[in-house]
PDB file of N, CA, C and O in Angstrom:
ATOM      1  N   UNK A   1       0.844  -1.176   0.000  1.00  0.00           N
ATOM      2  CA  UNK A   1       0.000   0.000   0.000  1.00  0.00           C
ATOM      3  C   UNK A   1       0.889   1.239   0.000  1.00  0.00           C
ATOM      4  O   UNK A   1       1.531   1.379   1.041  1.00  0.00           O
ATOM      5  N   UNK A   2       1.074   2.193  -0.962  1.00  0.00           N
ATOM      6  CA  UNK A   2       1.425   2.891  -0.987  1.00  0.00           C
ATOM      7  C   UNK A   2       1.004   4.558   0.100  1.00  0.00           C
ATOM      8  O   UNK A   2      -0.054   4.674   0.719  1.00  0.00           O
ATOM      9  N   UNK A   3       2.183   5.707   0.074  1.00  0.00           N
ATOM     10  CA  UNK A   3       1.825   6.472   1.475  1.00  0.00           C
ATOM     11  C   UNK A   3       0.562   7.257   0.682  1.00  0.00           C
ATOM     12  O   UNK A   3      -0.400   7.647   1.344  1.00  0.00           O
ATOM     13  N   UNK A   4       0.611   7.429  -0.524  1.00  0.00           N
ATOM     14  CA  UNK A   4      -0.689   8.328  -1.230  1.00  0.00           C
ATOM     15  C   UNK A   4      -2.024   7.641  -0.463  1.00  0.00           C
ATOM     16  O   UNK A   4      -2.715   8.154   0.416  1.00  0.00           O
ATOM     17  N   UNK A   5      -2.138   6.522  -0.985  1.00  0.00           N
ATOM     18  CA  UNK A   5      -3.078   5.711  -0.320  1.00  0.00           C
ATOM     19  C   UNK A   5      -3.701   6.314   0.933  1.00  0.00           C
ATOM     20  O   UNK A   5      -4.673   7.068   0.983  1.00  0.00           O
ATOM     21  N   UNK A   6      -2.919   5.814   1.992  1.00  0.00           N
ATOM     22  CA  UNK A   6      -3.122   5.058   2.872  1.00  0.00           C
ATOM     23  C   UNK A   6      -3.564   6.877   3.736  1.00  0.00           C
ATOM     24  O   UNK A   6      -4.379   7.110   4.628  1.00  0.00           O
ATOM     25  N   UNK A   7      -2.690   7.775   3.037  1.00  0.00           N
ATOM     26  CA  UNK A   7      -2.779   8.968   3.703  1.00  0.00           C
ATOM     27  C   UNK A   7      -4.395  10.020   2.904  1.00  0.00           C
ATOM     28  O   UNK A   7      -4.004  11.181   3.030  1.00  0.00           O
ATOM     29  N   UNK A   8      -5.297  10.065   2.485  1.00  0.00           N
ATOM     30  CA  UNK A   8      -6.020  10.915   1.926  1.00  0.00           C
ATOM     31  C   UNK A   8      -6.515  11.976   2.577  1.00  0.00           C
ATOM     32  O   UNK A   8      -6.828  11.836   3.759  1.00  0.00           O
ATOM     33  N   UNK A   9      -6.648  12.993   2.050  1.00  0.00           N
ATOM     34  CA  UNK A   9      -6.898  14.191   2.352  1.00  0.00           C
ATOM     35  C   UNK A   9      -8.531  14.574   2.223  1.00  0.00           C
ATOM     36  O   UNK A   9      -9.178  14.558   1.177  1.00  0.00           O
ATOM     37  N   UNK A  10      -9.091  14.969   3.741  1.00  0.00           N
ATOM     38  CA  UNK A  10     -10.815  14.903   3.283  1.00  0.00           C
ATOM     39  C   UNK A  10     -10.914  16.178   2.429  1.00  0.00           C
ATOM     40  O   UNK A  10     -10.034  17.019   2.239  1.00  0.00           O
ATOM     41  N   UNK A  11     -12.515  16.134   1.824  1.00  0.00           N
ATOM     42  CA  UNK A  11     -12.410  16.667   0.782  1.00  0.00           C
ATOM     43  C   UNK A  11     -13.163  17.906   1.607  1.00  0.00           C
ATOM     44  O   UNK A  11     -13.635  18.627   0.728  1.00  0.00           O
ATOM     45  N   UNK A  12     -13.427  18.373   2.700  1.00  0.00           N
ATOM     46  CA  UNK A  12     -13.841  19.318   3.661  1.00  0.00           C
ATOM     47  C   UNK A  12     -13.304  18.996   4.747  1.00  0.00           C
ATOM     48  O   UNK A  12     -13.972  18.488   5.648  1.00  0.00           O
ATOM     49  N   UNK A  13     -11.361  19.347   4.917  1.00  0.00           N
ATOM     50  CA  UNK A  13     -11.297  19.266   5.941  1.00  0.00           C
ATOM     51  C   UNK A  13     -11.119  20.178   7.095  1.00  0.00           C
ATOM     52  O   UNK A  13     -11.569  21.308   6.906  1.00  0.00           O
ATOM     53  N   UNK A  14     -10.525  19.936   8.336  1.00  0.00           N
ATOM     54  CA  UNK A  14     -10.784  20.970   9.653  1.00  0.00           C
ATOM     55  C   UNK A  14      -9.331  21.677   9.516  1.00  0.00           C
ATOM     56  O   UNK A  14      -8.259  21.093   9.359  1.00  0.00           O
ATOM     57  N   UNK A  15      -9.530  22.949   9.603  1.00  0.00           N
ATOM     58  CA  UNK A  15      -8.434  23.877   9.318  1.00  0.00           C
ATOM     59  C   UNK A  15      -7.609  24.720  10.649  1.00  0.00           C
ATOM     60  O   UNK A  15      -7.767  25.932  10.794  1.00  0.00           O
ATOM     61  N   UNK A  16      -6.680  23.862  11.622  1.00  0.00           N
ATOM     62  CA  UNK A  16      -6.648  25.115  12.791  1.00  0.00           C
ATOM     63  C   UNK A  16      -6.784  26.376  12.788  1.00  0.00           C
ATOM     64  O   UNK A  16      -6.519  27.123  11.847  1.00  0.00           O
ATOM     65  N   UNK A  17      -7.164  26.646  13.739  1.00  0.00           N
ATOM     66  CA  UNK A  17      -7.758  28.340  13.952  1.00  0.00           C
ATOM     67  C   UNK A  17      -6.164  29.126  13.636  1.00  0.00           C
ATOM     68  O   UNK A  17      -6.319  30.229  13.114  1.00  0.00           O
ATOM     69  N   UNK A  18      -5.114  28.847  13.802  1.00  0.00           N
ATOM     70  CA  UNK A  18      -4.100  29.719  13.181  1.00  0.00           C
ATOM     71  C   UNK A  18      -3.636  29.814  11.879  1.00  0.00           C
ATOM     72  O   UNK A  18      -3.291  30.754  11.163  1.00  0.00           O
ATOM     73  N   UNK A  19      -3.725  28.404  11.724  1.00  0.00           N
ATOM     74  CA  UNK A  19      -3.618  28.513   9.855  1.00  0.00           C
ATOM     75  C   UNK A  19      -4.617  29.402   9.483  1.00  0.00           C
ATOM     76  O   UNK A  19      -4.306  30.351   8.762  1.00  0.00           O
ATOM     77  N   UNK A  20      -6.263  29.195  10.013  1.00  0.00           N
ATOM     78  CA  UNK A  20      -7.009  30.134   9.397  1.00  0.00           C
ATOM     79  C   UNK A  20      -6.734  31.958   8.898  1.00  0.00           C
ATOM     80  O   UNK A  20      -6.995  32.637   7.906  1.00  0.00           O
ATOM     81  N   UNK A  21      -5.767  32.287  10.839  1.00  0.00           N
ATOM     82  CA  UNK A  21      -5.297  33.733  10.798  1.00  0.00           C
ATOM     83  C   UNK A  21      -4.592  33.694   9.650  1.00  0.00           C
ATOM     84  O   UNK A  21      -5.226  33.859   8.607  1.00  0.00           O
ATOM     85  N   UNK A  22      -4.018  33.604   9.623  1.00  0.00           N
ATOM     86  CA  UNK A  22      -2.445  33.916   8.549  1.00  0.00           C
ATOM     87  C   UNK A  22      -3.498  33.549   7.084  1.00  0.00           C
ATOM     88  O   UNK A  22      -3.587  34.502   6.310  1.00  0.00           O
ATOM     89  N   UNK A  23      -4.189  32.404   6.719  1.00  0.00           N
ATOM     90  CA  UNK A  23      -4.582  32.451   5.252  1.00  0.00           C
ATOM     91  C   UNK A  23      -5.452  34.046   5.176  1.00  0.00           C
ATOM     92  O   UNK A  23      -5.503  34.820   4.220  1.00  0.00           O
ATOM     93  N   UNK A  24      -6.155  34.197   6.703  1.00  0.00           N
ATOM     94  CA  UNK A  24      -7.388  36.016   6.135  1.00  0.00           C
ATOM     95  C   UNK A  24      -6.431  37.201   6.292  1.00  0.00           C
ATOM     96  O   UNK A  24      -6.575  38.341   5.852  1.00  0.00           O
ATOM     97  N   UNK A  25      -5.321  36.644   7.084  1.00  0.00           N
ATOM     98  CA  UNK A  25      -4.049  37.852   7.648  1.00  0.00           C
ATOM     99  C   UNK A  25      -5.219  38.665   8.697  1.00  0.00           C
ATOM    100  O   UNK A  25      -6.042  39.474   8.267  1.00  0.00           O
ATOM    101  N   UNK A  26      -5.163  38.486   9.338  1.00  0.00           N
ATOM    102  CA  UNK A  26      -5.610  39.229  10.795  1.00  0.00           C
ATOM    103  C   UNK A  26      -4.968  38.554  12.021  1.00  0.00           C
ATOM    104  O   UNK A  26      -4.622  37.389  11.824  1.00  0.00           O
ATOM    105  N   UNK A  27      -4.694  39.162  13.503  1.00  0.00           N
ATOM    106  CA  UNK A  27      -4.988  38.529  14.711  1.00  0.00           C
ATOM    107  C   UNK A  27      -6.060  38.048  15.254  1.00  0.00           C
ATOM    108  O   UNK A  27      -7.279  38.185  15.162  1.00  0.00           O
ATOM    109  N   UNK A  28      -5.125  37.312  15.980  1.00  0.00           N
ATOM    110  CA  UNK A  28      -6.336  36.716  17.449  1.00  0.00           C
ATOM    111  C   UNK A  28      -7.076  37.463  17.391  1.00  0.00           C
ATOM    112  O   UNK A  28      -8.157  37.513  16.805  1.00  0.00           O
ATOM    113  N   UNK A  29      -6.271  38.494  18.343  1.00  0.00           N
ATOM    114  CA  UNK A  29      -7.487  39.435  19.115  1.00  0.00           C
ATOM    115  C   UNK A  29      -8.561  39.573  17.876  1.00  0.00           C
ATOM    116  O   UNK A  29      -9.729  39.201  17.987  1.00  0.00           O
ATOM    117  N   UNK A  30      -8.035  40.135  16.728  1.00  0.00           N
ATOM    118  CA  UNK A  30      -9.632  40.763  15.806  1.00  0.00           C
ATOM    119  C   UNK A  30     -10.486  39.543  15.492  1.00  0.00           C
ATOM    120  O   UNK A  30     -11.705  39.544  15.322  1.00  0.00           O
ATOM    121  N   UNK A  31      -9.305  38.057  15.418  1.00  0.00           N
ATOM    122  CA  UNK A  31     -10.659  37.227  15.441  1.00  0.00           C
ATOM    123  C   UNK A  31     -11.751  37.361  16.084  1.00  0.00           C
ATOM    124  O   UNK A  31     -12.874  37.523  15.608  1.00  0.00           O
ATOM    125  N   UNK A  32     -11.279  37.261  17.753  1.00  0.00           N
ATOM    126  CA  UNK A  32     -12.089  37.246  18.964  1.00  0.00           C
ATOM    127  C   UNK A  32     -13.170  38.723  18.841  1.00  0.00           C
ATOM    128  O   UNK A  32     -14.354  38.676  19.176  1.00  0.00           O
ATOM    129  N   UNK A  33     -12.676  39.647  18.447  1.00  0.00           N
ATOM    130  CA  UNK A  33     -13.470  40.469  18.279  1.00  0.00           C
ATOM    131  C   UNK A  33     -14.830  40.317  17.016  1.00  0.00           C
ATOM    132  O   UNK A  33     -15.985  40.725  17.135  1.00  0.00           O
ATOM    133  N   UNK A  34     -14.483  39.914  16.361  1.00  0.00           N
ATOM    134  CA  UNK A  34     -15.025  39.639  15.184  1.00  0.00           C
ATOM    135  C   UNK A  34     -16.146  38.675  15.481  1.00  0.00           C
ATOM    136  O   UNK A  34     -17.246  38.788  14.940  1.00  0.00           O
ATOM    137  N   UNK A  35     -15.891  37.850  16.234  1.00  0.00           N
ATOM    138  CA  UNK A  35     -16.625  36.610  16.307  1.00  0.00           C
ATOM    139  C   UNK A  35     -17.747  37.260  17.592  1.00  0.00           C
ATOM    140  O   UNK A  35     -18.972  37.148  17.545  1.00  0.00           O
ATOM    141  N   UNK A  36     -17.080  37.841  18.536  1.00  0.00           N
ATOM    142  CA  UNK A  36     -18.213  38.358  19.569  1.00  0.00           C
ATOM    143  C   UNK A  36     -19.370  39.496  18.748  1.00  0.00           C
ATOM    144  O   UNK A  36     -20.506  39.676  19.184  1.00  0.00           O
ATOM    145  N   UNK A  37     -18.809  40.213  17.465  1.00  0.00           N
ATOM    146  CA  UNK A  37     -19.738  41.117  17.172  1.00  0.00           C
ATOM    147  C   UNK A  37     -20.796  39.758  16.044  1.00  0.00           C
ATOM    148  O   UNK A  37     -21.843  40.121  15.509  1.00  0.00           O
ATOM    149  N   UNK A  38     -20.401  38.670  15.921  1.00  0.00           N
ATOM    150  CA  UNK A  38     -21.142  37.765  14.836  1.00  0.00           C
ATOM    151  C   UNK A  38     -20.686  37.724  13.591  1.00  0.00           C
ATOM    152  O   UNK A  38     -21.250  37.025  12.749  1.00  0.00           O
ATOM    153  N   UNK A  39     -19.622  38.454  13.310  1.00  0.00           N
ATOM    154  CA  UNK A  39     -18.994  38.411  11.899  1.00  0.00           C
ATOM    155  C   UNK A  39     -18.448  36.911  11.569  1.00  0.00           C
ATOM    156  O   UNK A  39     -18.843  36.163  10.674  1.00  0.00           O
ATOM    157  N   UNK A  40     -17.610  36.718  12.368  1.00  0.00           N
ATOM    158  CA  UNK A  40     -16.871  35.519  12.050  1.00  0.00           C
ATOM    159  C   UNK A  40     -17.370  34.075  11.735  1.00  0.00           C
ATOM    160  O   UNK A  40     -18.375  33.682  12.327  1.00  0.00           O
ATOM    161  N   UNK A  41     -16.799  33.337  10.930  1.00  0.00           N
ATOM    162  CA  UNK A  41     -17.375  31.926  10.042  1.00  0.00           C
ATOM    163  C   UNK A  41     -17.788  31.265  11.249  1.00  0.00           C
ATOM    164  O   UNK A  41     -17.417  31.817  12.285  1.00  0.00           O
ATOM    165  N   UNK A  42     -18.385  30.343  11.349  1.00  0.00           N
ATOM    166  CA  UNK A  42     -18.511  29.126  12.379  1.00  0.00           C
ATOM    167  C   UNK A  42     -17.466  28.264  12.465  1.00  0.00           C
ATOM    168  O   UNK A  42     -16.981  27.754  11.455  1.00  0.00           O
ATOM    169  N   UNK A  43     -16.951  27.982  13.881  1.00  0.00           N
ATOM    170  CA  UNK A  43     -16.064  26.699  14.211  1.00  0.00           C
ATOM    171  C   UNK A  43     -16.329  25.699  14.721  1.00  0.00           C
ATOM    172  O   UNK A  43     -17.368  25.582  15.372  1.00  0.00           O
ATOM    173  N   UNK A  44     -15.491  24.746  14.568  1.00  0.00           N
ATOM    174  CA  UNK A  44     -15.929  23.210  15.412  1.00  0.00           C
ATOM    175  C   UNK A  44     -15.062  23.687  16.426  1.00  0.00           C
ATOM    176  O   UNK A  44     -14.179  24.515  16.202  1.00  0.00           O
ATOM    177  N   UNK A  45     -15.344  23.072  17.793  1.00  0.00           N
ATOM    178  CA  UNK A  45     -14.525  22.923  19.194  1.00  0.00           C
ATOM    179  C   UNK A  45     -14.061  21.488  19.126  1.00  0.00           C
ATOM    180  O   UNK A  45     -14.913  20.603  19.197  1.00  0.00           O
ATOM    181  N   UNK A  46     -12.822  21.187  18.997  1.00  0.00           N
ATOM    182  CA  UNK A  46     -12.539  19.800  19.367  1.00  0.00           C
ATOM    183  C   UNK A  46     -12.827  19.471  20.783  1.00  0.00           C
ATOM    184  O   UNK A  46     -13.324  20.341  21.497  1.00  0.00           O
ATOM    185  N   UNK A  47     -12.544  18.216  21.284  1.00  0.00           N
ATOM    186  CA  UNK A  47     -12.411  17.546  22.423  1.00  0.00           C
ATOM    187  C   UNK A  47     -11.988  18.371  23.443  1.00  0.00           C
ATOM    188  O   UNK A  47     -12.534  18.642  24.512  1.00  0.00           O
ATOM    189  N   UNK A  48     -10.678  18.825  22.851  1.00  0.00           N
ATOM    190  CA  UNK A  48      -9.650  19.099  23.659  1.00  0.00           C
ATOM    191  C   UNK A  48      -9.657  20.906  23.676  1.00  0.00           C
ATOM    192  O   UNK A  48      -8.823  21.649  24.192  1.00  0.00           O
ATOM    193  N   UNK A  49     -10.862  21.251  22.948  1.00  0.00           N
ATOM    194  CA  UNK A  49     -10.900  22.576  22.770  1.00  0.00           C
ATOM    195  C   UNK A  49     -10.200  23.833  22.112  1.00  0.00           C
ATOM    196  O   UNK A  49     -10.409  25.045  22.149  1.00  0.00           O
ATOM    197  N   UNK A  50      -9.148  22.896  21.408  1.00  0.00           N
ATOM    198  CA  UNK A  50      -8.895  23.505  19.776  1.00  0.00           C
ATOM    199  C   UNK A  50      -9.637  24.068  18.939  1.00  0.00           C
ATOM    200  O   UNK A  50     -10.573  23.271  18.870  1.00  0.00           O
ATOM    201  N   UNK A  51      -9.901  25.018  18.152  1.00  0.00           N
ATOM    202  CA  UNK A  51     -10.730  25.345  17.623  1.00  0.00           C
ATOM    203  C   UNK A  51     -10.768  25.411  15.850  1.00  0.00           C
ATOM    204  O   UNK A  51     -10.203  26.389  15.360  1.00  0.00           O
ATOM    205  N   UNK A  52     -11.196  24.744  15.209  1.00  0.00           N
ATOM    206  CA  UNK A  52     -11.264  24.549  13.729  1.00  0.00           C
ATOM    207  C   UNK A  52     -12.182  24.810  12.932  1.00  0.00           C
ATOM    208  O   UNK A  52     -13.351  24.767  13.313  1.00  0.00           O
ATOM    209  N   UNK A  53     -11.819  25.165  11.542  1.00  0.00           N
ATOM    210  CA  UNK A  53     -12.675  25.376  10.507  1.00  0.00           C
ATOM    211  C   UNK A  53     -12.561  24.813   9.100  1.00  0.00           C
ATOM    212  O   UNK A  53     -11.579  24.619   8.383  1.00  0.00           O
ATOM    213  N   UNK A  54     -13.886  24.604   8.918  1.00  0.00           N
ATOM    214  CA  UNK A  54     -14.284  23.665   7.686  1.00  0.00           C
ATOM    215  C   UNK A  54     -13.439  24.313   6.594  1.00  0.00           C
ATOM    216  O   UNK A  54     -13.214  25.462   6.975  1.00  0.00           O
ATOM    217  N   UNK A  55     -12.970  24.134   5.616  1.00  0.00           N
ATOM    218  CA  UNK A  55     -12.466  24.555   4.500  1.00  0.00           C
ATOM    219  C   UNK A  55     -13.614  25.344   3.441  1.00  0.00           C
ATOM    220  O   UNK A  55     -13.517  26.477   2.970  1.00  0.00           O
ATOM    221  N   UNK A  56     -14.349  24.678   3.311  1.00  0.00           N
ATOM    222  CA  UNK A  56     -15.382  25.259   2.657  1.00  0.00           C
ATOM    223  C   UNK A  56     -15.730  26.573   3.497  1.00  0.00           C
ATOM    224  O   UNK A  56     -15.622  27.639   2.891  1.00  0.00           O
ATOM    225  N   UNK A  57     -16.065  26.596   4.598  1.00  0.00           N
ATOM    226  CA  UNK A  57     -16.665  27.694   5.160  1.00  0.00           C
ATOM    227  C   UNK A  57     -15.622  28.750   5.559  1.00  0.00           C
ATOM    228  O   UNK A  57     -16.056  29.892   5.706  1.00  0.00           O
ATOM    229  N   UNK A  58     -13.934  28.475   5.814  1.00  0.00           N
ATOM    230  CA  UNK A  58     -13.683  29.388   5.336  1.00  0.00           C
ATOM    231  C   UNK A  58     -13.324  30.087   3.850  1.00  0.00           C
ATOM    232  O   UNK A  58     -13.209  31.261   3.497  1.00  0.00           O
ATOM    233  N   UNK A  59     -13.259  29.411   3.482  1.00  0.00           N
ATOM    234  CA  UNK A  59     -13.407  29.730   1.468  1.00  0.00           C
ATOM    235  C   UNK A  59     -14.038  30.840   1.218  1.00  0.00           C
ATOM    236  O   UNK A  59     -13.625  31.944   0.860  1.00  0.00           O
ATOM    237  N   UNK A  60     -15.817  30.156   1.602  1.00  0.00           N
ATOM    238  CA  UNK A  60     -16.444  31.486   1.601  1.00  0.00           C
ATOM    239  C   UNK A  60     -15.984  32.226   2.288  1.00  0.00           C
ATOM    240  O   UNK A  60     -15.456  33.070   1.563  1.00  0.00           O
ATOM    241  N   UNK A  61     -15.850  32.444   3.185  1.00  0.00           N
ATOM    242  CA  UNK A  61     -15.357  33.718   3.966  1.00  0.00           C
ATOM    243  C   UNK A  61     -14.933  34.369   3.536  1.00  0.00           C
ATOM    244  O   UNK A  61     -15.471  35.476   3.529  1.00  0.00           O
ATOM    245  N   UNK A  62     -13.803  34.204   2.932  1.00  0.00           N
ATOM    246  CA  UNK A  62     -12.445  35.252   2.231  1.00  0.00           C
ATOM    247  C   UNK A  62     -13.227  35.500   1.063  1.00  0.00           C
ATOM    248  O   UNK A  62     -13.507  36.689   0.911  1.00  0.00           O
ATOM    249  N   UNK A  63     -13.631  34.763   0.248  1.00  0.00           N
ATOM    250  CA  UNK A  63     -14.877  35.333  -0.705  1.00  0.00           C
ATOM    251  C   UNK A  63     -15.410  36.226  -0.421  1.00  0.00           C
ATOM    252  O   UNK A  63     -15.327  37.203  -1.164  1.00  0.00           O
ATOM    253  N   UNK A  64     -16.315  36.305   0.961  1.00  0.00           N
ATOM    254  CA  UNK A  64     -16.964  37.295   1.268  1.00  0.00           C
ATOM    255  C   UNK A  64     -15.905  38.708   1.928  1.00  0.00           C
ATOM    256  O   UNK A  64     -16.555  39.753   1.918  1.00  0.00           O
ATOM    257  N   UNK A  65     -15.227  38.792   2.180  1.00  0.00           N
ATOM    258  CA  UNK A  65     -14.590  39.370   2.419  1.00  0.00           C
ATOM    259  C   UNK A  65     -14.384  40.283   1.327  1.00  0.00           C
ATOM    260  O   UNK A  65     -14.795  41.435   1.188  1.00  0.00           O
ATOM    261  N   UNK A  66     -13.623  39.514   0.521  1.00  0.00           N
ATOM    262  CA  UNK A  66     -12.975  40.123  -1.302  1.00  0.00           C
ATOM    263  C   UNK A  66     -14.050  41.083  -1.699  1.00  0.00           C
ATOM    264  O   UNK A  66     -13.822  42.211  -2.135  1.00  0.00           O
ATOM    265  N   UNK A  67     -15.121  40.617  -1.538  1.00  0.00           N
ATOM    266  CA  UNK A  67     -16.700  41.187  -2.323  1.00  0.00           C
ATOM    267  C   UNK A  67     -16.644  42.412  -1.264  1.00  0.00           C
ATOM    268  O   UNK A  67     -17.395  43.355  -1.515  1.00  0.00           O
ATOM    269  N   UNK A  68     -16.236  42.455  -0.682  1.00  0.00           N
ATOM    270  CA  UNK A  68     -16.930  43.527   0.578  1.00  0.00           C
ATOM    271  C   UNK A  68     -16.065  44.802   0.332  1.00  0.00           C
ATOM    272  O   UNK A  68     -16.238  45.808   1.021  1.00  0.00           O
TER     273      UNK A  68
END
């Protein structure tokens, strides 16, 4: 079994909340701000309380952003 295989990549997967910063270029803090006024995409909470986002949903985001 080859590593392509065995390794696949989902086709909506969970994006850490810092990779997210750096792909919209903002901080924390304006996340946190952002998200208390309702702007910000929806996240999953892991287990362990990591916080992640769908690929798709941030996609749109920056979409929406661009448009704005």
């Amino acid at each position: 079994m080859s590593a392509a295989r065995g390794r696949r990549r989902p086709t909506d997967e969970l994006v850490p909340l810092s990779d997210a910063l750096i792909e919209i270029g903002i901080t924390r803090a304006t996340w946190y701000r952002w998200r208390n006024r309702g702007y910000a995409p929806e996240v999953n909470r892991l287990p362990n309380g990591h916080l992640r986002i769908r690929r798709s949903v941030l996609d749109a985001f920056k979409n929406e952003l661009e448009t704005a």
